[in-house]
TORPA-4810 file (N, C-alpha, C, O; in nm, 3 decimals):
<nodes>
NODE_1_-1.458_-0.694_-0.485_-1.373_-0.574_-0.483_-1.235_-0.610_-0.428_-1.234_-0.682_-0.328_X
NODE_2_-1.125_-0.571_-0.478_-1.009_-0.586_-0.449_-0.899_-0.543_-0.324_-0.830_-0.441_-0.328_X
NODE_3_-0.899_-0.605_-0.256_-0.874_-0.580_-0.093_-0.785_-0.506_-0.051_-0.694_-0.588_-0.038_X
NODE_4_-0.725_-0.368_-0.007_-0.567_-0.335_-0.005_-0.526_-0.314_0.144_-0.609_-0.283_0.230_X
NODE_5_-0.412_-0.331_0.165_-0.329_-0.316_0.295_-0.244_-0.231_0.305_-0.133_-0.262_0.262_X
NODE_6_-0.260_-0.103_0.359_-0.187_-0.010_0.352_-0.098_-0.001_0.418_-0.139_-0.034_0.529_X
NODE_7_0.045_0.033_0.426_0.130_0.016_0.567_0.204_0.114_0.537_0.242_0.152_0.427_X
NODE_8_0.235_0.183_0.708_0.241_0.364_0.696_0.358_0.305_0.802_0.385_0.192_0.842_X
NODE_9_0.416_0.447_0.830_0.511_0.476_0.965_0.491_0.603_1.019_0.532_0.627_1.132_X
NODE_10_0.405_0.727_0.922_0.399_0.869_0.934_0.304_0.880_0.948_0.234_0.805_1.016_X
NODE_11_0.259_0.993_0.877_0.149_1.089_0.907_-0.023_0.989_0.802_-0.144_0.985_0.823_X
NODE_12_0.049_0.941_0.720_-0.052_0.874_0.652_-0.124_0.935_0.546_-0.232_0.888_0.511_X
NODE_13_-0.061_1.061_0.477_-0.141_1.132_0.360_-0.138_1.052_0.272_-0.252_1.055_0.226_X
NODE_14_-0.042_0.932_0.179_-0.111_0.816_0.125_-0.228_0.787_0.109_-0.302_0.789_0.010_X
NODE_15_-0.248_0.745_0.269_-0.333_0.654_0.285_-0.491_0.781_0.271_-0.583_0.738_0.201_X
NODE_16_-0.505_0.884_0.317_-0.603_0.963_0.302_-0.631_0.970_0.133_-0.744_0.964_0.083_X
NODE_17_-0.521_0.983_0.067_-0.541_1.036_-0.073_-0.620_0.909_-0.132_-0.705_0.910_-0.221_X
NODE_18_-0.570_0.802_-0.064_-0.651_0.667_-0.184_-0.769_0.632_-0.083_-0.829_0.528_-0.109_X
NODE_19_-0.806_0.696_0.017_-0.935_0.678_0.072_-1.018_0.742_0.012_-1.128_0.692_-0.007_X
NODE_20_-0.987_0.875_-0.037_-1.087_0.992_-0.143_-1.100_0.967_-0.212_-1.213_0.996_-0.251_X
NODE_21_-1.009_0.885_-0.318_-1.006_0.821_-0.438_-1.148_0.724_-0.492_-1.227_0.716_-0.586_X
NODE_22_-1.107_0.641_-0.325_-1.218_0.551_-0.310_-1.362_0.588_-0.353_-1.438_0.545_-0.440_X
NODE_23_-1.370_0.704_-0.241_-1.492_0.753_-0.213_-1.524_0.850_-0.328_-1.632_0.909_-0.336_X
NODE_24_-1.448_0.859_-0.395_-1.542_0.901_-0.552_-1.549_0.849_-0.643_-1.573_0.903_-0.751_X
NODE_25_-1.531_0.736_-0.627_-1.573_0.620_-0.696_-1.431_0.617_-0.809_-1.470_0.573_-0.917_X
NODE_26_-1.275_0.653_-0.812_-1.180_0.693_-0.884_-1.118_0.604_-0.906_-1.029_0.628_-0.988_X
NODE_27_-1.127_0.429_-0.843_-1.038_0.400_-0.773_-1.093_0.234_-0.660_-1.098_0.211_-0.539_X
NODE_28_-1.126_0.152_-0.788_-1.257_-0.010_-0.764_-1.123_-0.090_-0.653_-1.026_-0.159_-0.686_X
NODE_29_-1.165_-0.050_-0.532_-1.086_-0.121_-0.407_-1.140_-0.096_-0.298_-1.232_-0.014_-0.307_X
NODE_30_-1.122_-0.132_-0.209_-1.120_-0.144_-0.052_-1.001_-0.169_0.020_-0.927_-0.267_0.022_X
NODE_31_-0.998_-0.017_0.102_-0.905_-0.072_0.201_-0.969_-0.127_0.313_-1.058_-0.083_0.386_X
NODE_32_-0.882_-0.275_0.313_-0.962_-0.356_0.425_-0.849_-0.351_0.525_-0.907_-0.379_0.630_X
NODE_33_-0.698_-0.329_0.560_-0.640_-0.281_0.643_-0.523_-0.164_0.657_-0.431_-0.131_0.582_X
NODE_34_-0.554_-0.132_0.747_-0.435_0.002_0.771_-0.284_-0.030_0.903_-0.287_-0.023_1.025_X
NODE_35_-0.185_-0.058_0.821_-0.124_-0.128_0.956_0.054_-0.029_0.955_0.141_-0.009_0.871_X
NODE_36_0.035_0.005_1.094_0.156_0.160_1.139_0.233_0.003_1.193_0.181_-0.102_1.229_X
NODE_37_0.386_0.046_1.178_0.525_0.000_1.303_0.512_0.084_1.410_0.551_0.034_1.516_X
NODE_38_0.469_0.196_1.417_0.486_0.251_1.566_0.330_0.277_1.625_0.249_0.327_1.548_X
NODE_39_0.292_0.245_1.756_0.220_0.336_1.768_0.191_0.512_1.828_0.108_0.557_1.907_X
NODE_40_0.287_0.568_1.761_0.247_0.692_1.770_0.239_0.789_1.641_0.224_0.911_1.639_X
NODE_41_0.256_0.677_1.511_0.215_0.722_1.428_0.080_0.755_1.365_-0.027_0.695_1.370_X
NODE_42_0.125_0.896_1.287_-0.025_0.991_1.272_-0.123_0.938_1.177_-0.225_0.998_1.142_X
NODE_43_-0.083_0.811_1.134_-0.148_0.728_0.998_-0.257_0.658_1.129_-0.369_0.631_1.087_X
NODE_44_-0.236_0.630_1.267_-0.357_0.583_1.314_-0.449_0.684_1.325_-0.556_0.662_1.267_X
NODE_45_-0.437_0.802_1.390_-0.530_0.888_1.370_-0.618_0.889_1.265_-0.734_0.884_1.304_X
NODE_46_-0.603_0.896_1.115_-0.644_0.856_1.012_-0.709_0.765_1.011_-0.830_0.787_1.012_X
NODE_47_-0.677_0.660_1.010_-0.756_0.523_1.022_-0.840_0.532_1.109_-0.910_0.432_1.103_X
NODE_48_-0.880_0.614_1.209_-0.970_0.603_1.338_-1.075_0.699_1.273_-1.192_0.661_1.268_X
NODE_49_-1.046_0.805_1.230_-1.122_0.869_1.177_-1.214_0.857_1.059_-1.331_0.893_1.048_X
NODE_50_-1.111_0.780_0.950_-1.185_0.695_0.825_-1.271_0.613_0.848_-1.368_0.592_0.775_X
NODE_51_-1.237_0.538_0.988_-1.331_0.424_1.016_-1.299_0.270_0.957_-1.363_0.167_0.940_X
NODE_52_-1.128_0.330_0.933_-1.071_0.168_0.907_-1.015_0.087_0.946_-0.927_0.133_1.019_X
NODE_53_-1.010_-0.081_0.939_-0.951_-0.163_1.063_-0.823_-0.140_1.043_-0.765_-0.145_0.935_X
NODE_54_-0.758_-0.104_1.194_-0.626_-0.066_1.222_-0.518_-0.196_1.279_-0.574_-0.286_1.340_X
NODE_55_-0.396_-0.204_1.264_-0.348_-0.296_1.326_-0.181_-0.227_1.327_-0.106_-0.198_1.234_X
NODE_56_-0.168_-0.218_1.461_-0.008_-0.212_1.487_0.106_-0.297_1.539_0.111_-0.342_1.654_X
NODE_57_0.150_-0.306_1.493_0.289_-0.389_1.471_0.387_-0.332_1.500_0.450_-0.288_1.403_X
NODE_58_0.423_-0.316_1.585_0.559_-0.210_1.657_0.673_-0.278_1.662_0.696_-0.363_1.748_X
NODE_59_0.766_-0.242_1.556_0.912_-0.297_1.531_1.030_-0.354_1.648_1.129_-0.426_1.658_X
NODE_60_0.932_-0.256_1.732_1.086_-0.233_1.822_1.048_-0.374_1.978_1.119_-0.410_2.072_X
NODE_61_0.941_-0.403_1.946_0.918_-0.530_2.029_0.943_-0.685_1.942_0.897_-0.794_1.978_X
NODE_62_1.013_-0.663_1.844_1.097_-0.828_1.738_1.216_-0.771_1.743_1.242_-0.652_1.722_X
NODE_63_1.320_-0.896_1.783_1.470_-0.900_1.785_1.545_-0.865_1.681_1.656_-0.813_1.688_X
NODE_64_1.445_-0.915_1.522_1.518_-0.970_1.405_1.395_-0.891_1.349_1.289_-0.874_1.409_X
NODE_65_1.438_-0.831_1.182_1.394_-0.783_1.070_1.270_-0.873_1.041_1.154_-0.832_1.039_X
NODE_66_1.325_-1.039_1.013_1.240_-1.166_1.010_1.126_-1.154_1.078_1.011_-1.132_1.040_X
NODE_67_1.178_-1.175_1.200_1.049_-1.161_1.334_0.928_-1.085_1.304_0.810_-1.109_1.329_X
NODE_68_0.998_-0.967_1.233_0.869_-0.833_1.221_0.815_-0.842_1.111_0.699_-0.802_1.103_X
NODE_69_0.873_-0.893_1.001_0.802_-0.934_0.865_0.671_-1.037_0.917_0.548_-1.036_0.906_X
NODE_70_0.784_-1.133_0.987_0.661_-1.250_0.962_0.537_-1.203_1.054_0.430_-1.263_1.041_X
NODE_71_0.550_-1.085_1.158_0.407_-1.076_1.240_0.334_-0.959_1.160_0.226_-0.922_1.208_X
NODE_72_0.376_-0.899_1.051_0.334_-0.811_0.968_0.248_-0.885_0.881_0.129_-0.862_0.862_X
NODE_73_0.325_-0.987_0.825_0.238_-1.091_0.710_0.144_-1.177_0.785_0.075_-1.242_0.707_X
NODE_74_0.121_-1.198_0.901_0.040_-1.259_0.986_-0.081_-1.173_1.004_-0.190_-1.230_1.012_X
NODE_75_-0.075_-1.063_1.009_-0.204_-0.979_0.998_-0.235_-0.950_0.837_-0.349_-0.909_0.816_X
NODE_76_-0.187_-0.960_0.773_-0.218_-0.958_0.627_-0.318_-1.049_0.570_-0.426_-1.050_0.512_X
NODE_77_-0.205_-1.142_0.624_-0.270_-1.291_0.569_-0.354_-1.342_0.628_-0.390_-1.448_0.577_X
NODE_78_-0.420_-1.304_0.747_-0.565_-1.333_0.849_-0.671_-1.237_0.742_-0.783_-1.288_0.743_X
NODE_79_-0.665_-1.100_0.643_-0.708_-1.069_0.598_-0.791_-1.088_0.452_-0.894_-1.026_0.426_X
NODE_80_-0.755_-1.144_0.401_-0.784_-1.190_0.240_-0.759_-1.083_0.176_-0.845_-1.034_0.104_X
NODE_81_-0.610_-1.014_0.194_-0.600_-0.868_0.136_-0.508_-0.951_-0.042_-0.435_-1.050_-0.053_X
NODE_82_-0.563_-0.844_-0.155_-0.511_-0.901_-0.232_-0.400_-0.835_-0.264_-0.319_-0.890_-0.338_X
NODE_83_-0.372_-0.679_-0.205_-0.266_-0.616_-0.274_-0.206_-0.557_-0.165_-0.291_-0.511_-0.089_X
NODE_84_-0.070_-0.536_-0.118_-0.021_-0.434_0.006_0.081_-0.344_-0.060_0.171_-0.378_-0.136_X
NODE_85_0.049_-0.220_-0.016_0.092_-0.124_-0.094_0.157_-0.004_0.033_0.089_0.063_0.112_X
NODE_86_0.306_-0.008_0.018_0.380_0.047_0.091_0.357_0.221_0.077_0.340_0.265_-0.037_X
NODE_87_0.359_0.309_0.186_0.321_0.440_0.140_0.363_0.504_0.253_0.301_0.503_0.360_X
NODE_88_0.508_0.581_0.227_0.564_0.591_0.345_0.614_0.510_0.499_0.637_0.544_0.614_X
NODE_89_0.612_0.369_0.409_0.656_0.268_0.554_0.799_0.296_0.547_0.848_0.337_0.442_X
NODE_90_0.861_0.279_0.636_1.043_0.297_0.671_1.092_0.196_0.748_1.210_0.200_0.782_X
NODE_91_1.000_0.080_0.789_1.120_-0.003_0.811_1.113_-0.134_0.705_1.035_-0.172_0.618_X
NODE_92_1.240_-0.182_0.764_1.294_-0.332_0.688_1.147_-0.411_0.672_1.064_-0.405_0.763_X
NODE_93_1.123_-0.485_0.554_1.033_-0.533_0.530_1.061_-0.665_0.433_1.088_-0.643_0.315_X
NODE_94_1.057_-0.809_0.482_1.087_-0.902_0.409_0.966_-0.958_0.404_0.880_-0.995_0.484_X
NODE_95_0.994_-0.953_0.212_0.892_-1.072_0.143_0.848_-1.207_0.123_0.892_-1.288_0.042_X
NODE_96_0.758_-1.221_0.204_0.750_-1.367_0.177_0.750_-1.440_0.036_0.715_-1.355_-0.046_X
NODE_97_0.769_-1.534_-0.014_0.745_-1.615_-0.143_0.631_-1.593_-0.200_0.614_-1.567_-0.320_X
NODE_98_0.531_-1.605_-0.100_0.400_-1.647_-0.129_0.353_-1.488_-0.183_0.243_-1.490_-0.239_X
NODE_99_0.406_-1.380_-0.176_0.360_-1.229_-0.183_0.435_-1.171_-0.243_0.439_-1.048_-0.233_X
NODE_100_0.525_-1.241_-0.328_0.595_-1.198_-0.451_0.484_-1.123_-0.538_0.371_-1.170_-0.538_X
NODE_101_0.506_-1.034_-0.595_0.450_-0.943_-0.679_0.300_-0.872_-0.643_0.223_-0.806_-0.713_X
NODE_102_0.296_-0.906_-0.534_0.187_-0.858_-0.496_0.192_-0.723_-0.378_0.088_-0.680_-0.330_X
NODE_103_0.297_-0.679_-0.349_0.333_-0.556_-0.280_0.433_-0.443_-0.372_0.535_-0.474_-0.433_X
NODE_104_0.378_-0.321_-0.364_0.413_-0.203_-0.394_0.459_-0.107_-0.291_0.437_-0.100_-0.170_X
NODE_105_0.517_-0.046_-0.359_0.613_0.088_-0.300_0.605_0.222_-0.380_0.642_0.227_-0.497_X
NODE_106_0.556_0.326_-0.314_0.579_0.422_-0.340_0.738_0.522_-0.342_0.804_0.526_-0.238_X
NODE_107_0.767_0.569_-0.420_0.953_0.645_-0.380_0.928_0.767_-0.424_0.861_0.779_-0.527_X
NODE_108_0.975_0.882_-0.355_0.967_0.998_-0.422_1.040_1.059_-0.500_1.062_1.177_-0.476_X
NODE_109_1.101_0.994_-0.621_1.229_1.000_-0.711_1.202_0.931_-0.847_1.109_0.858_-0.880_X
NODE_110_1.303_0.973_-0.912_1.293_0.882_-1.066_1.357_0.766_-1.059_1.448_0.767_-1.141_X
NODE_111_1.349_0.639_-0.983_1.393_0.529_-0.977_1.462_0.514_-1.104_1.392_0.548_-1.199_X
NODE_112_1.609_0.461_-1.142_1.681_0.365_-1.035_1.742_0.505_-0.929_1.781_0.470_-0.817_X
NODE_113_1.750_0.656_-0.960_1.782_0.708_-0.925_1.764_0.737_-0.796_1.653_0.697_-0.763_X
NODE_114_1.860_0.820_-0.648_1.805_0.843_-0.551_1.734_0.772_-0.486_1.623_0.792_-0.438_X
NODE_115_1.847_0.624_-0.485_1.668_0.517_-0.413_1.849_0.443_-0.383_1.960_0.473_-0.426_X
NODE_116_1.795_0.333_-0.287_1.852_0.245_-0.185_1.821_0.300_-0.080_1.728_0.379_-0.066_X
NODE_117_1.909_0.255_0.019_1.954_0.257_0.182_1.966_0.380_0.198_2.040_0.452_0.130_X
NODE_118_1.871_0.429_0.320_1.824_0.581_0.358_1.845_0.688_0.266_1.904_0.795_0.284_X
NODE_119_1.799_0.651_0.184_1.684_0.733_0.074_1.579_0.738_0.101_1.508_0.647_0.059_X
NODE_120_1.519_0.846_0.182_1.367_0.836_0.204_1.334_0.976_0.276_1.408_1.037_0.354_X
NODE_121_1.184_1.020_0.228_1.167_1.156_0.284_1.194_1.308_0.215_1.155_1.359_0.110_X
NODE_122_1.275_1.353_0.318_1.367_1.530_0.241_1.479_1.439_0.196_1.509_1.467_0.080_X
NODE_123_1.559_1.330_0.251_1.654_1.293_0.248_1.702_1.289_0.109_1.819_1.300_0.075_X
NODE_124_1.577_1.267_0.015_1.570_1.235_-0.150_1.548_1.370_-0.225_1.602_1.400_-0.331_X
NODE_125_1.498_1.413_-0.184_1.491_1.581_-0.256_1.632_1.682_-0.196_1.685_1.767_-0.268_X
NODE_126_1.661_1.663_-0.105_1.776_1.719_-0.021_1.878_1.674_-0.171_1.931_1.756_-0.247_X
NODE_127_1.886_1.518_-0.186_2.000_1.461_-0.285_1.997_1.532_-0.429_2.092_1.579_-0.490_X
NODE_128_1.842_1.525_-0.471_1.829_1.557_-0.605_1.861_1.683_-0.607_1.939_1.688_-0.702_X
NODE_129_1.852_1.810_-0.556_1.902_1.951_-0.517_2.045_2.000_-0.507_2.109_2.097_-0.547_X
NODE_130_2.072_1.880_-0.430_2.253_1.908_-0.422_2.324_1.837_-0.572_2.419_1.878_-0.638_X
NODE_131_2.244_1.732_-0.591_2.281_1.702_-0.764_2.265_1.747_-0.892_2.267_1.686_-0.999_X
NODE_132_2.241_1.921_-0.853_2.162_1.974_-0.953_2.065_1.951_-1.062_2.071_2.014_-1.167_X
NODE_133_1.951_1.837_-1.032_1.883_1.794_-1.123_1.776_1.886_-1.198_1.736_1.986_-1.137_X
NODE_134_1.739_1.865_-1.295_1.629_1.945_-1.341_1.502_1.930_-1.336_1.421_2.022_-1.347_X
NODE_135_1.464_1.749_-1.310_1.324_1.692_-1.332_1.367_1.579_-1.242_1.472_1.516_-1.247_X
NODE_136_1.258_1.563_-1.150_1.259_1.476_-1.045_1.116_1.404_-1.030_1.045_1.445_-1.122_X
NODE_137_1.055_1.322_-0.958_0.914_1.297_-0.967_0.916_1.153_-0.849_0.967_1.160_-0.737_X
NODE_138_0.844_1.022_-0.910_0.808_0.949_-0.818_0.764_0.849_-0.889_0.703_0.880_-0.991_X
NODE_139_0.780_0.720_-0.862_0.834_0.576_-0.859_0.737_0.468_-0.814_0.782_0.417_-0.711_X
NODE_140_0.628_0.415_-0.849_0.573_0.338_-0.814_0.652_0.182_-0.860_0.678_0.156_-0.977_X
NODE_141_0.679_0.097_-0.756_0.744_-0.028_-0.823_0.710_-0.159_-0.733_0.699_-0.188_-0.613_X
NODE_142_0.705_-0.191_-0.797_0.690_-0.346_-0.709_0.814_-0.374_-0.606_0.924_-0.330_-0.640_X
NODE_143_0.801_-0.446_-0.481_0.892_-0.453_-0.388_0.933_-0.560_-0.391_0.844_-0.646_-0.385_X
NODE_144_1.095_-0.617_-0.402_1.175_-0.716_-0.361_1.269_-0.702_-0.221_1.258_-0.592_-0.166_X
NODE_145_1.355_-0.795_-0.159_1.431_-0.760_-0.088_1.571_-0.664_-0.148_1.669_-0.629_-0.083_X
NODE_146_1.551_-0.646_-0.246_1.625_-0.507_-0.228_1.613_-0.395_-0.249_1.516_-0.362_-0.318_X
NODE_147_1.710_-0.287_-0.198_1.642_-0.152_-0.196_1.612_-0.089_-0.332_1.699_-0.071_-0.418_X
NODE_148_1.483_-0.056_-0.345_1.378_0.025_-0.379_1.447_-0.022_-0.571_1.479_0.058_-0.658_X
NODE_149_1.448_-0.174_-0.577_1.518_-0.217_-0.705_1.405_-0.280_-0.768_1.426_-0.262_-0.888_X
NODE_150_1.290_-0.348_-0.754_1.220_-0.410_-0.784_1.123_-0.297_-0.938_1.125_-0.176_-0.959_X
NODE_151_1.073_-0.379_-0.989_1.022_-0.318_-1.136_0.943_-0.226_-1.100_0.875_-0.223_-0.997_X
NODE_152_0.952_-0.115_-1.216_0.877_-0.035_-1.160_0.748_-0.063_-1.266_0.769_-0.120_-1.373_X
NODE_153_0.600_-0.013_-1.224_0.490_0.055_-1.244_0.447_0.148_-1.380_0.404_0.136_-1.495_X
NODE_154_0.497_0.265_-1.266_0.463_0.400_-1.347_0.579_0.483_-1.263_0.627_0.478_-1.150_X
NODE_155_0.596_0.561_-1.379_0.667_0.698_-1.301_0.588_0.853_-1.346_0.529_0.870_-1.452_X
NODE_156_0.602_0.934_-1.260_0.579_1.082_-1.278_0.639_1.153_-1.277_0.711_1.126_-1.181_X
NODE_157_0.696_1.307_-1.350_0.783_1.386_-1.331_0.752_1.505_-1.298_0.641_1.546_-1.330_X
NODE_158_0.826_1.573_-1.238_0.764_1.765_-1.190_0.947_1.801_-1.229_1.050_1.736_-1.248_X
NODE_159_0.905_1.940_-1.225_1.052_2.023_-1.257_1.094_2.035_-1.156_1.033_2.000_-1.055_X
NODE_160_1.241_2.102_-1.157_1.316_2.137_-1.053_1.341_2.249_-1.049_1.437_2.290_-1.115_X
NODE_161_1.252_2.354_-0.957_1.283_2.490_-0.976_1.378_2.560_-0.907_1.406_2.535_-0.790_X
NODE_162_1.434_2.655_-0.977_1.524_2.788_-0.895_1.444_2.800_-0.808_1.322_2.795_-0.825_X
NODE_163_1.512_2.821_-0.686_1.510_2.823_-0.590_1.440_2.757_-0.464_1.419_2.808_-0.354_X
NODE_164_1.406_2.610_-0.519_1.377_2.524_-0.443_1.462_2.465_-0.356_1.581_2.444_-0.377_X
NODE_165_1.374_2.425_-0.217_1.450_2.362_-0.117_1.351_2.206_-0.096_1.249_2.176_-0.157_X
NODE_166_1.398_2.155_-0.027_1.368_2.006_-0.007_1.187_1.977_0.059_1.110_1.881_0.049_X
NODE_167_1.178_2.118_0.127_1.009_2.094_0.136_0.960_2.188_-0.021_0.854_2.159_-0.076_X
NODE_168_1.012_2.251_-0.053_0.887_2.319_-0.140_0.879_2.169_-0.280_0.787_2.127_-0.349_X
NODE_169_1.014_2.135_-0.267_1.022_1.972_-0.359_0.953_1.885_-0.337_0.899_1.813_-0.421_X
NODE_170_0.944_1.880_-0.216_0.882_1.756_-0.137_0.698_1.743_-0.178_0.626_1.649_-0.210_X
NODE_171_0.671_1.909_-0.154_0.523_1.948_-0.184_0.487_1.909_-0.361_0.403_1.829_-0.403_X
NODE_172_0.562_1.977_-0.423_0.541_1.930_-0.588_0.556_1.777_-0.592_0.469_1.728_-0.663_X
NODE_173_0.614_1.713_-0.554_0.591_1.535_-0.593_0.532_1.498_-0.494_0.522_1.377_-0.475_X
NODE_174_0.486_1.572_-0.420_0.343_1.468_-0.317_0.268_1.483_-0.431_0.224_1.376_-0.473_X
NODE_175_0.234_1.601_-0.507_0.090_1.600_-0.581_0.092_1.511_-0.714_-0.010_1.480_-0.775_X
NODE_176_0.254_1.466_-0.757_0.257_1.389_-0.812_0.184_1.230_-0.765_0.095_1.162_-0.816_X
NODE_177_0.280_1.212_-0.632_0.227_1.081_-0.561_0.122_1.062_-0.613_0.111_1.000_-0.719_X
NODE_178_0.011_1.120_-0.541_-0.146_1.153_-0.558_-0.190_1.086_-0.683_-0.262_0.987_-0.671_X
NODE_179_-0.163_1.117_-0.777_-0.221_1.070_-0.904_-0.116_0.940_-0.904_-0.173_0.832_-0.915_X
NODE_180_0.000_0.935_-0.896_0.060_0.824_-0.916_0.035_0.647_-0.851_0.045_0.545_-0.920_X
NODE_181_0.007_0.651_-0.731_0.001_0.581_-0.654_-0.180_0.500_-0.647_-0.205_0.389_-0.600_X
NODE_182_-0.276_0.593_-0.705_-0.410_0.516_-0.746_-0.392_0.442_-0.855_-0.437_0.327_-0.864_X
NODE_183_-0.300_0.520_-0.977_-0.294_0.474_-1.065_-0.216_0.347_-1.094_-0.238_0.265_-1.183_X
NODE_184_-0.146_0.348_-1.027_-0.008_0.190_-1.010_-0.124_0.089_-0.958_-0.116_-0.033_-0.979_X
NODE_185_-0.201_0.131_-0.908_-0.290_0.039_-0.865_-0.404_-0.086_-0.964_-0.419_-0.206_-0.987_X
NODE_186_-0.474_0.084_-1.001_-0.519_0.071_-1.077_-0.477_-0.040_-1.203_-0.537_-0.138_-1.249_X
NODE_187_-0.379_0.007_-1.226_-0.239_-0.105_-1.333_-0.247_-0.226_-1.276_-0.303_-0.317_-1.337_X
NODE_188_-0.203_-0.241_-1.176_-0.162_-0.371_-1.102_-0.262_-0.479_-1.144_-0.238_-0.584_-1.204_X
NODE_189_-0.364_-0.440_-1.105_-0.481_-0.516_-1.114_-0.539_-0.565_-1.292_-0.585_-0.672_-1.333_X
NODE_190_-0.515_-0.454_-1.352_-0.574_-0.495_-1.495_-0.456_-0.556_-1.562_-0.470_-0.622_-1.665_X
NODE_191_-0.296_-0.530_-1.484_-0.230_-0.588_-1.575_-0.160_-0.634_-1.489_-0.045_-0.590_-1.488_X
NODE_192_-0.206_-0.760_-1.362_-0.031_-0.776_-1.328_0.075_-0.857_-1.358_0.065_-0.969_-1.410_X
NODE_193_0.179_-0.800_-1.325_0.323_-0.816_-1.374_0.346_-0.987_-1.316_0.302_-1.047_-1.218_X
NODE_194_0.432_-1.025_-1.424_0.539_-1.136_-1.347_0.601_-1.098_-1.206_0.659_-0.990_-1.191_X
NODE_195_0.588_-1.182_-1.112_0.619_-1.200_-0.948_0.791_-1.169_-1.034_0.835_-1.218_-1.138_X
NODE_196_0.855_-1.069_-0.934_0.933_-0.991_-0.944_1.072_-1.125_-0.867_1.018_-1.208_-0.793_X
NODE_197_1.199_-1.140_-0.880_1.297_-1.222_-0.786_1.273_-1.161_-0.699_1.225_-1.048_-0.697_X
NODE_198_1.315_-1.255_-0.581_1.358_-1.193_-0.401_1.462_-1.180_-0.420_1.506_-1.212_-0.530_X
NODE_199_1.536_-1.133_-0.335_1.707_-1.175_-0.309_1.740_-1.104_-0.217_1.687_-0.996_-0.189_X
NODE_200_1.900_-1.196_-0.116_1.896_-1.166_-0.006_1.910_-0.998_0.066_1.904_-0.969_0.186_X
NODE_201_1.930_-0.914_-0.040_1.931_-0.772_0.011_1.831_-0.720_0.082_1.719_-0.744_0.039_X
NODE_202_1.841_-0.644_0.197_1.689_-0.603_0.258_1.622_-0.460_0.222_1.677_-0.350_0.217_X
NODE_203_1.517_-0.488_0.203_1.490_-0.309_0.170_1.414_-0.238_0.329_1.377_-0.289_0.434_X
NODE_204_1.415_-0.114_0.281_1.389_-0.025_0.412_1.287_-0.011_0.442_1.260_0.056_0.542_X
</nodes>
């Protein structure tokens, strides 16, 4: 079964949605780790409760972006995880060589659109709202060092309704996420892609 590494900074509904997935059989994986930058994020709660191995890595004790990658990929790589799949992580995250094409990102937008450097959250529905868009959705793509540029997956779309604000937006492409984010998976595995370039840009 195919190993995944989930890495959160929030609340962790990601990570719940592809645990259910699991557990109805929706969805041929194992999450074999769950790993937060802070610990007071609500994604451990989750993991304690699921009953999955947890590991925190708290940003703010490495000097350098580097520093925190490489003790991030150090718990990865003690794992035999085959896939790490970003889901609401927010900080800087550099790819090693060796894990080219093998990490994903979730975005809550129509990539290339509404994506780089602090794009993330309401921050992206806040944009698409003030840009009067009509159809907005969410971005599964493979991760390089730069922001939120790497190939994408799959995408999903929801409308943009009168009189929406940035949470009632936010709520319609979570439920997108949901289906989106098993399914990129799902993909990954039966079809994966050519290892994507690095380059020196950092993503968030």
């Amino acid at each position: 079964m195919r190993r995944l590494a989930v890495l959160a900074s929030g609340g962790g509904r990601s990570l719940e949605n592809l645990a259910d997935k699991i557990g109805a059989g929706e969805l041929d994986a194992e999450l074999a780790l769950v790993l937060v930058n802070t610990p007071d994020a609500g994604a451990i709660a989750r993991a304690q409760r699921l009953r999955l191995e947890l590991a925190v890595v708290d940003h703010r004790s490495f000097a350098t972006p580097s520093e925190f990658s490489a003790a991030v990929f150090r718990e990865i790589d003690a794992r035999q995880i085959d896939l790490v799949v970003l889901a609401g992580f927010l900080r800087l995250l550099l790819i090693p060589e060796r894990w080219r094409g093998r990490v994903i990102n979730i975005h809550p937008a129509l990539l290339p659109k509404f994506g780089g450097k602090g794009y993330y959250g309401d921050r992206v529905h806040a944009a698409v709202l003030a840009a009067g868009e009509d159809v907005t959705g969410c971005t599964v793509h493979y991760v390089t060092n730069e922001y939120d540029a790497g190939p994408p997956l799959l995408q999903r779309r929801v409308p943009v309704k009168p009189g929406d604000d940035a949470h009632t937006l936010a709520a319609r492409v979570f439920e997108e996420e949901k289906i989106a984010l098993p399914e990129a998976i799902a993909l990954h595995f039966a079809d994966p892609r050519p290892a994507p370039p690095t380059d020196s840009a950092p993503r968030r």
